[in-house]
Biopython code that builds the backbone (N, CA, C, O; Angstrom):
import numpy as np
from Bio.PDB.StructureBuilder import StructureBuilder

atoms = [
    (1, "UNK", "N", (-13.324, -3.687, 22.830)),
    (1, "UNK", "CA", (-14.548, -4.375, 23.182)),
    (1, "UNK", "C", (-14.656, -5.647, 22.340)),
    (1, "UNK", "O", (-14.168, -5.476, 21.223)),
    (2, "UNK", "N", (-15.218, -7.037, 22.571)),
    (2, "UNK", "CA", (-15.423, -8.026, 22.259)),
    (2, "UNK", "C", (-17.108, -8.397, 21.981)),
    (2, "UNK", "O", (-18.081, -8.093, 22.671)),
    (3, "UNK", "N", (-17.051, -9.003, 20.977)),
    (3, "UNK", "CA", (-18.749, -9.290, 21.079)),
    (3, "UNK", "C", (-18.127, -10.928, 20.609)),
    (3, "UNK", "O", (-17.061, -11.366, 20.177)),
    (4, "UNK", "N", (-19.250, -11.400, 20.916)),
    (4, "UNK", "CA", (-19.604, -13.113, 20.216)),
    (4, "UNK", "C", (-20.780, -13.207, 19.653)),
    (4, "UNK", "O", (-21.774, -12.627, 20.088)),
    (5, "UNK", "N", (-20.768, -13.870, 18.744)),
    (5, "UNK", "CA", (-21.822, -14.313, 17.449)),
    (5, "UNK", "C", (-21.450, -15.513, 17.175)),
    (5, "UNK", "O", (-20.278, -15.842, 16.989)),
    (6, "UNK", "N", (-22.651, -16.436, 17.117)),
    (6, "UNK", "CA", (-22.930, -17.996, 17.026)),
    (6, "UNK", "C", (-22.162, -17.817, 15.326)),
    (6, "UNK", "O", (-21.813, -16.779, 14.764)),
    (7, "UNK", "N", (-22.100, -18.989, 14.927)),
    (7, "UNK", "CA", (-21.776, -19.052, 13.648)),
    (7, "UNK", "C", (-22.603, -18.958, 12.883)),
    (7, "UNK", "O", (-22.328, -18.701, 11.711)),
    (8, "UNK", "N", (-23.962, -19.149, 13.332)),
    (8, "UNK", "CA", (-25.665, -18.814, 12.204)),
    (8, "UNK", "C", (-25.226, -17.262, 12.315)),
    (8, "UNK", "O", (-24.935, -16.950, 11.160)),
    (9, "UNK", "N", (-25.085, -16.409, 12.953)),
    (9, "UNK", "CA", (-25.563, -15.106, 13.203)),
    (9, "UNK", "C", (-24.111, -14.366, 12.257)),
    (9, "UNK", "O", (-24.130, -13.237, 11.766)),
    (10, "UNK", "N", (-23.035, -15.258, 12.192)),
    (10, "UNK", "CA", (-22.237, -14.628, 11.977)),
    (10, "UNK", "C", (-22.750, -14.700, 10.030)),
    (10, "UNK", "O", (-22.960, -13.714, 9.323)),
    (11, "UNK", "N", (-22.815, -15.894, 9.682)),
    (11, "UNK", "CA", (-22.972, -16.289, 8.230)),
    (11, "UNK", "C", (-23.998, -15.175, 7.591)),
    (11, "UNK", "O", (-23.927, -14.610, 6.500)),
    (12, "UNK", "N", (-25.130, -15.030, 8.803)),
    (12, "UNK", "CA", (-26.215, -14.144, 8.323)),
    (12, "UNK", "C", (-25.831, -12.563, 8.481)),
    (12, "UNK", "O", (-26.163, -11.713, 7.654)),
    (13, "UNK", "N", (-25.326, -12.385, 9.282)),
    (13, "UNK", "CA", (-24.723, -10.308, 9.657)),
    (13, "UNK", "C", (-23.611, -10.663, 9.336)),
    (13, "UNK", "O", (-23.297, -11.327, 10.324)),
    (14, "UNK", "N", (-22.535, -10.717, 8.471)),
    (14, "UNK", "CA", (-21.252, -11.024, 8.245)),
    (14, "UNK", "C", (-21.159, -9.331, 7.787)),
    (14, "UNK", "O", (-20.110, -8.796, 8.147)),
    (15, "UNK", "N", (-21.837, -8.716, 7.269)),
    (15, "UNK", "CA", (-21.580, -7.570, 6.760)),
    (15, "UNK", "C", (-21.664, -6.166, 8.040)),
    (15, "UNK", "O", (-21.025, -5.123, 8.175)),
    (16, "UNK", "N", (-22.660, -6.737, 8.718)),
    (16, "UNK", "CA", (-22.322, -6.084, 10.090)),
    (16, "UNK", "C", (-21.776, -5.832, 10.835)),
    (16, "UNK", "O", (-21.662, -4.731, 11.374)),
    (17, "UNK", "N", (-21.084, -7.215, 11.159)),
    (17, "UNK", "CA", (-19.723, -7.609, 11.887)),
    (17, "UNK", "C", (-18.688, -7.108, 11.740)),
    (17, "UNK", "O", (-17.876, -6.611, 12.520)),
    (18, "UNK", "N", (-18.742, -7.338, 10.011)),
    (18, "UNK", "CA", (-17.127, -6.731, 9.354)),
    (18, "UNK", "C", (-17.408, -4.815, 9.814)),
    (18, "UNK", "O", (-16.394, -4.190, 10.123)),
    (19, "UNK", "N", (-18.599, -4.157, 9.814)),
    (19, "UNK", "CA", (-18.738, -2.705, 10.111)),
    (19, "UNK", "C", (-18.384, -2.659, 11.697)),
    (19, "UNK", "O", (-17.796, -1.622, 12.003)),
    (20, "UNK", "N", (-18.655, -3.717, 12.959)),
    (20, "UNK", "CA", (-18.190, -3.147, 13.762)),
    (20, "UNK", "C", (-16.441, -3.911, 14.209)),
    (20, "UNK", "O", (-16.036, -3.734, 15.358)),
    (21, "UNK", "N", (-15.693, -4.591, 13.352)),
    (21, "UNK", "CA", (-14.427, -4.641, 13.268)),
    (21, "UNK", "C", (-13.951, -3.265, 12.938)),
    (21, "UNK", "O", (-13.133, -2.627, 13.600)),
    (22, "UNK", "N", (-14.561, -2.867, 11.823)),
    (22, "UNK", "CA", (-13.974, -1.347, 11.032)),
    (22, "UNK", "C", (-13.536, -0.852, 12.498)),
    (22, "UNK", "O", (-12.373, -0.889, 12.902)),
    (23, "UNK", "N", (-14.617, -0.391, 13.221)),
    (23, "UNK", "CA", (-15.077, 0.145, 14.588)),
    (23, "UNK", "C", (-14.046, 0.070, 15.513)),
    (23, "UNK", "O", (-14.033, 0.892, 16.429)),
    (24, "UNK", "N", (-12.916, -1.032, 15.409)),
    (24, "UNK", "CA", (-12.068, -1.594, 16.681)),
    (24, "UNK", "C", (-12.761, -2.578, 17.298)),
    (24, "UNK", "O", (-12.059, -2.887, 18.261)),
    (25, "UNK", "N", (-13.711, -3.232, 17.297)),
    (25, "UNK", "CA", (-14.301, -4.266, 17.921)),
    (25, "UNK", "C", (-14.025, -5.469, 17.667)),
    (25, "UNK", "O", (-14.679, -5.673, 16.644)),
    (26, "UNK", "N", (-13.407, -6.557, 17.955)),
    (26, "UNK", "CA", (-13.555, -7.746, 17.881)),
    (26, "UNK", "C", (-14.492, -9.069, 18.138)),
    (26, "UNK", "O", (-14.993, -9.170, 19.259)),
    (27, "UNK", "N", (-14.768, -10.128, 17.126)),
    (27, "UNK", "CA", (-16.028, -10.814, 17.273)),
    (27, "UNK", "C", (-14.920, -12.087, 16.950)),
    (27, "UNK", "O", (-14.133, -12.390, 16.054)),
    (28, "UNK", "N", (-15.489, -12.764, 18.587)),
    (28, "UNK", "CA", (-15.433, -14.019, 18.770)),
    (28, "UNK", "C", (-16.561, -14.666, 17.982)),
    (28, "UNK", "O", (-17.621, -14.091, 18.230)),
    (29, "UNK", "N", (-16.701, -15.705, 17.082)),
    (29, "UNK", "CA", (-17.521, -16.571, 16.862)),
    (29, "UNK", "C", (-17.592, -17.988, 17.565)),
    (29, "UNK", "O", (-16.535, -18.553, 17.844)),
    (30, "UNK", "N", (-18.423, -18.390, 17.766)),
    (30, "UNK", "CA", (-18.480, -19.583, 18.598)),
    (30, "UNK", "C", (-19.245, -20.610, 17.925)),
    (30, "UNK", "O", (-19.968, -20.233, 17.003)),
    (31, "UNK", "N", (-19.214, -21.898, 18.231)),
    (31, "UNK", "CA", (-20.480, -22.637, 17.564)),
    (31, "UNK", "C", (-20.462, -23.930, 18.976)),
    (31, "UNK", "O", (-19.670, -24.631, 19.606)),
    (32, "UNK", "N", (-21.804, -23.638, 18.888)),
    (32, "UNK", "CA", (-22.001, -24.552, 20.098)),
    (32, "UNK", "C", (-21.965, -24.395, 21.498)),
    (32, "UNK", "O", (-22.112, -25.177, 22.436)),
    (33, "UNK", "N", (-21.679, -22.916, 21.385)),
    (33, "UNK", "CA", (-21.256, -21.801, 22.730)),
    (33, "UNK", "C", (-19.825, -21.816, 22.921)),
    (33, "UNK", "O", (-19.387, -21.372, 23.982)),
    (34, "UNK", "N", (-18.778, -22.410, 21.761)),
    (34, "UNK", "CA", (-17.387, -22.750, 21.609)),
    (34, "UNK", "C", (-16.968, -21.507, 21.203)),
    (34, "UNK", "O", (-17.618, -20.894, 20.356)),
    (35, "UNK", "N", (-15.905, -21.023, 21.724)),
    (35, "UNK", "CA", (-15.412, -20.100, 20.885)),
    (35, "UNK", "C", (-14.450, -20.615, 19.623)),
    (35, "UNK", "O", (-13.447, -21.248, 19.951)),
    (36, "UNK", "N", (-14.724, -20.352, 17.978)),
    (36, "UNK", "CA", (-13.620, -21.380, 17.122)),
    (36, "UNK", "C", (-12.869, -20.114, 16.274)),
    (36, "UNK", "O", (-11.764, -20.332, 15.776)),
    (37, "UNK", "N", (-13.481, -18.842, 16.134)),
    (37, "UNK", "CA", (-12.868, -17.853, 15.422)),
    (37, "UNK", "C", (-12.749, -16.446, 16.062)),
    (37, "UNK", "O", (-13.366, -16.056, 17.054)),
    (38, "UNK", "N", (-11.852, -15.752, 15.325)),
    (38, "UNK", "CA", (-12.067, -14.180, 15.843)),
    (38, "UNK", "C", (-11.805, -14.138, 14.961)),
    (38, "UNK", "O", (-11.125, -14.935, 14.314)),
    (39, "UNK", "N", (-12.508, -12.706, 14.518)),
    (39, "UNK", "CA", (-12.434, -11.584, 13.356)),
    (39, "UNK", "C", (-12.020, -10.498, 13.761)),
    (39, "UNK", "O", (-12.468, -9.966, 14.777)),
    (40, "UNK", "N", (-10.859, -9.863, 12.841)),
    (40, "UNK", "CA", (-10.412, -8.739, 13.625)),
    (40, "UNK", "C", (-9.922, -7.950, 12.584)),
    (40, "UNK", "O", (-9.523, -8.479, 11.547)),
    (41, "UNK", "N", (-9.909, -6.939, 12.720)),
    (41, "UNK", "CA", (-9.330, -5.793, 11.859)),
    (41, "UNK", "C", (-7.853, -6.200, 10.601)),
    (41, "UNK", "O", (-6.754, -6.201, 11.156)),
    (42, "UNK", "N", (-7.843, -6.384, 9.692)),
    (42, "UNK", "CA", (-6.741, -6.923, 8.696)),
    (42, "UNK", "C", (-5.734, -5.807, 9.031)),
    (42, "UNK", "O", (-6.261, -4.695, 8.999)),
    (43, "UNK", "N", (-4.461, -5.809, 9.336)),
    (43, "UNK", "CA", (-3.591, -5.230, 9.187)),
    (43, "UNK", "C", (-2.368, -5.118, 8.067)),
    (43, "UNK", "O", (-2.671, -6.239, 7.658)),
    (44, "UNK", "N", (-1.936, -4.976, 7.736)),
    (44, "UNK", "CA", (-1.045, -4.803, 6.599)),
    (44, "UNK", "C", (0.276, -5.050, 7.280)),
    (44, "UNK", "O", (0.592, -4.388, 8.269)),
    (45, "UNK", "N", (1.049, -5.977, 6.784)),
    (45, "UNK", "CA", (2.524, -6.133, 7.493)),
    (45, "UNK", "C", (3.416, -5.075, 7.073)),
    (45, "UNK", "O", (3.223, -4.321, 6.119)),
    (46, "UNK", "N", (4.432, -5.077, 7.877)),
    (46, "UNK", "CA", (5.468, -4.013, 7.757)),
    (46, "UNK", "C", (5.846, -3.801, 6.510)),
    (46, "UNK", "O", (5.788, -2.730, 5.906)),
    (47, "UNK", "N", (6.237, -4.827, 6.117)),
    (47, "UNK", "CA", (7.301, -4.908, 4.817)),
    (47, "UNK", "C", (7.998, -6.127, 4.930)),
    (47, "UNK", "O", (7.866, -6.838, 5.926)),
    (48, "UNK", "N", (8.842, -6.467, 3.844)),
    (48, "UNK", "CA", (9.928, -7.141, 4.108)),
    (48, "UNK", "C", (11.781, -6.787, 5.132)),
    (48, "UNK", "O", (12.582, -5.913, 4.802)),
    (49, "UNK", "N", (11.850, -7.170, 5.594)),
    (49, "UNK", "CA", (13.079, -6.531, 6.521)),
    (49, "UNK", "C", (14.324, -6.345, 5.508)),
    (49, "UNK", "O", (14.181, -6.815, 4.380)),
    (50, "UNK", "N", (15.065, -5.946, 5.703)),
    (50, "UNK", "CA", (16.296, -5.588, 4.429)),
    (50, "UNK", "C", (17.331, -5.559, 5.710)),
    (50, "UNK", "O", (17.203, -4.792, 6.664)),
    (51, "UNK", "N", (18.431, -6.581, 5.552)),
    (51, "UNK", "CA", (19.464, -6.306, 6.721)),
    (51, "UNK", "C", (20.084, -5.231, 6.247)),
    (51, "UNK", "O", (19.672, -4.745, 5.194)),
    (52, "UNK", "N", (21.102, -4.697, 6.874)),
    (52, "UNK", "CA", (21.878, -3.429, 7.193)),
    (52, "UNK", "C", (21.066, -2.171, 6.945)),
    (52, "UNK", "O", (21.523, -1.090, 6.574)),
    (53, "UNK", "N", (19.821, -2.456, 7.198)),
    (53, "UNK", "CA", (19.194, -0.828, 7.295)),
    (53, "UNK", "C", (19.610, -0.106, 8.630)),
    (53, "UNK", "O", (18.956, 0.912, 8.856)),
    (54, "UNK", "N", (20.156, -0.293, 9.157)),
    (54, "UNK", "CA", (20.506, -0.131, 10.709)),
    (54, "UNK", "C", (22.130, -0.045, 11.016)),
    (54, "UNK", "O", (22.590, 0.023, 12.155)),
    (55, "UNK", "N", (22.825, -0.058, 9.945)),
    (55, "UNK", "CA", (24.044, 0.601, 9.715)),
    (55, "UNK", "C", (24.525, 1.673, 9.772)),
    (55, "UNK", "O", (24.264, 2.571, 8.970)),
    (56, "UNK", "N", (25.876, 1.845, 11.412)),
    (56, "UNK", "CA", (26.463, 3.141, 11.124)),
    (56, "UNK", "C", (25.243, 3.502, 12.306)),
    (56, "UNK", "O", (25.716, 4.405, 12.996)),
    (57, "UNK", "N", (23.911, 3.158, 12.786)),
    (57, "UNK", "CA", (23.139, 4.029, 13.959)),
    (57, "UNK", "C", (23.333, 3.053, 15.355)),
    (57, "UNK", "O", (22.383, 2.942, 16.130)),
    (58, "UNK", "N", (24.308, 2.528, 15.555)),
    (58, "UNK", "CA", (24.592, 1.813, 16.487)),
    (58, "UNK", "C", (25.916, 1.221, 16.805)),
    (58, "UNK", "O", (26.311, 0.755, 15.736)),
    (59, "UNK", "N", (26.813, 0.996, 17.733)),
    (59, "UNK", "CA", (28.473, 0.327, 17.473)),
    (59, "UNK", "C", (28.285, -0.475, 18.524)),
    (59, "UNK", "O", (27.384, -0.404, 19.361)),
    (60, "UNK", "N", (29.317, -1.372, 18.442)),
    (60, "UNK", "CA", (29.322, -2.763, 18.900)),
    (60, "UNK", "C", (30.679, -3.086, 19.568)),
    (60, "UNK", "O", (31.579, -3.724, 19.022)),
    (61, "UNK", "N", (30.718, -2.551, 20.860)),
    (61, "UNK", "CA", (31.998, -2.962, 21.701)),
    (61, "UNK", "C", (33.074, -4.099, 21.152)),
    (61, "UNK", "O", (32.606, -5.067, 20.553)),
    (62, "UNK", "N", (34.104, -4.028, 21.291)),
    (62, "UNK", "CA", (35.006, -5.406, 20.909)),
    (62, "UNK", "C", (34.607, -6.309, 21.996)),
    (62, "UNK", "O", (34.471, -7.508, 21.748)),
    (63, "UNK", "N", (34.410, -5.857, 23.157)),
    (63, "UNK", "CA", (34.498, -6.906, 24.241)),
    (63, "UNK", "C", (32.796, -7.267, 24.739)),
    (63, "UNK", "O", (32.340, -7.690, 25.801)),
    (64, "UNK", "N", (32.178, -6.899, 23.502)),
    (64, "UNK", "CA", (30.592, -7.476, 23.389)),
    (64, "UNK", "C", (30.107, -8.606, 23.975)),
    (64, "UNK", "O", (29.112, -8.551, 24.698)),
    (65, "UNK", "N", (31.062, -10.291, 23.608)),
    (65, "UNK", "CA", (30.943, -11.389, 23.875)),
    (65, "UNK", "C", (31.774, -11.960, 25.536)),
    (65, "UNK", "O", (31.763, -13.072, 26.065)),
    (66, "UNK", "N", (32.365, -10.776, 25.938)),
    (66, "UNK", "CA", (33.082, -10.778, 26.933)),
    (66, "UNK", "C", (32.333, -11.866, 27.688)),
    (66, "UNK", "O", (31.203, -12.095, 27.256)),
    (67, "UNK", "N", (32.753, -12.599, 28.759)),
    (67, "UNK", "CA", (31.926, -13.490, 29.715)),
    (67, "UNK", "C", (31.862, -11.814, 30.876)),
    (67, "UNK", "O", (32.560, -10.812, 31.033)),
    (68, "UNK", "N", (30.558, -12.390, 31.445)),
    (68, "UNK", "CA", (29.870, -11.272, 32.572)),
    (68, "UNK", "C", (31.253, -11.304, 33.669)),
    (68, "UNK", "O", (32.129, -12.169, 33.696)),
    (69, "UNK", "N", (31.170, -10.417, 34.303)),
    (69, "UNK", "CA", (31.870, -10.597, 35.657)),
    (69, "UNK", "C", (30.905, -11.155, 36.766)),
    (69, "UNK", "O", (29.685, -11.011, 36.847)),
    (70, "UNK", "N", (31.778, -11.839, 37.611)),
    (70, "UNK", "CA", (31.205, -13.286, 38.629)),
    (70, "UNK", "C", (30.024, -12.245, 39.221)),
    (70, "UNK", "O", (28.887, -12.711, 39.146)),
    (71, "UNK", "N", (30.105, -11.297, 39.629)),
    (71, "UNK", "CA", (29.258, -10.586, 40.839)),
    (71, "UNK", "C", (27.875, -10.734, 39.688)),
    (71, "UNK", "O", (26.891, -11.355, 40.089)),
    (72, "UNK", "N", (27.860, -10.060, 38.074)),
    (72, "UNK", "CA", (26.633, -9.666, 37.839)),
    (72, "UNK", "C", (26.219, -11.442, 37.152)),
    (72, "UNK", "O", (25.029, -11.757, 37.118)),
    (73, "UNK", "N", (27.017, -12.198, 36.783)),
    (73, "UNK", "CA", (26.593, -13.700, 36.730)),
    (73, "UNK", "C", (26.170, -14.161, 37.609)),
    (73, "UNK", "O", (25.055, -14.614, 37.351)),
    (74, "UNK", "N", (26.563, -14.366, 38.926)),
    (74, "UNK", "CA", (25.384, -14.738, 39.863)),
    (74, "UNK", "C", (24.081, -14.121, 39.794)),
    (74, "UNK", "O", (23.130, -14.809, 39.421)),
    (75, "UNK", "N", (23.907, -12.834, 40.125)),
    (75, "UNK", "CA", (22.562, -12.335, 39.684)),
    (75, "UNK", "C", (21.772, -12.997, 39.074)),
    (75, "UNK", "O", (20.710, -13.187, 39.667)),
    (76, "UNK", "N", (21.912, -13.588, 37.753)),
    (76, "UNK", "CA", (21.178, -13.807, 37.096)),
    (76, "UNK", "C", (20.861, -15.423, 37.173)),
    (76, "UNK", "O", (20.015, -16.132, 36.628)),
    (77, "UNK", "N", (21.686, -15.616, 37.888)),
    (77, "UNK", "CA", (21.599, -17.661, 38.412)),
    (77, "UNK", "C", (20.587, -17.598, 39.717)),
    (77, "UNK", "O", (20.204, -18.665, 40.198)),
    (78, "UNK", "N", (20.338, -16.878, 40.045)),
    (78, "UNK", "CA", (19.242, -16.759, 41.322)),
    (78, "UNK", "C", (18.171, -17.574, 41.055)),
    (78, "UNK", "O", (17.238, -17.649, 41.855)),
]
sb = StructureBuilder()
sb.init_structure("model")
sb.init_model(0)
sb.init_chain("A")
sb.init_seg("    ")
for serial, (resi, resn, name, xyz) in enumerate(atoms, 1):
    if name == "N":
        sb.init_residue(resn, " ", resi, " ")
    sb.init_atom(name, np.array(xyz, "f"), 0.0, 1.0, " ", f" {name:<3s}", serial, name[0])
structure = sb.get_structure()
């Protein structure tokens, strides 16, 4: 669900707002009947990625880079 709040309403219930983000709700702010912000729930990023975590759970044909054969290359020139 979405709500909008002028930017007066937001400055003044900011503590409200942030309770119905908690909620799953998102608040467009607008000023001027503009929409200029959304507030939305902070998420926490994954992590940093670490290559070869993914080693050894996957193999990789020799003929990986092969060119397509003509029949399934056209296909995709459509």
């Amino acid at each position: 669900m979405t709500r909008t709040a002028s930017v007066h309403e937001a400055k003044t219930h900011l503590s409200r707002l942030i309770n119905r983000v908690l909620k799953g709700e998102e608040v467009i702010i607008s000023r001027s009947g503009k929409p200029v912000a959304k507030l939305v729930q902070y998420e926490k990023s994954p992590g940093k990625r670490v290559p070869g975590t993914a080693k050894g759970r996957f193999e990789m044909t020799s003929d990986f880079d092969a060119p397509l054969p003509d029949d399934l290359l056209e296909e995709f020139e459509k």
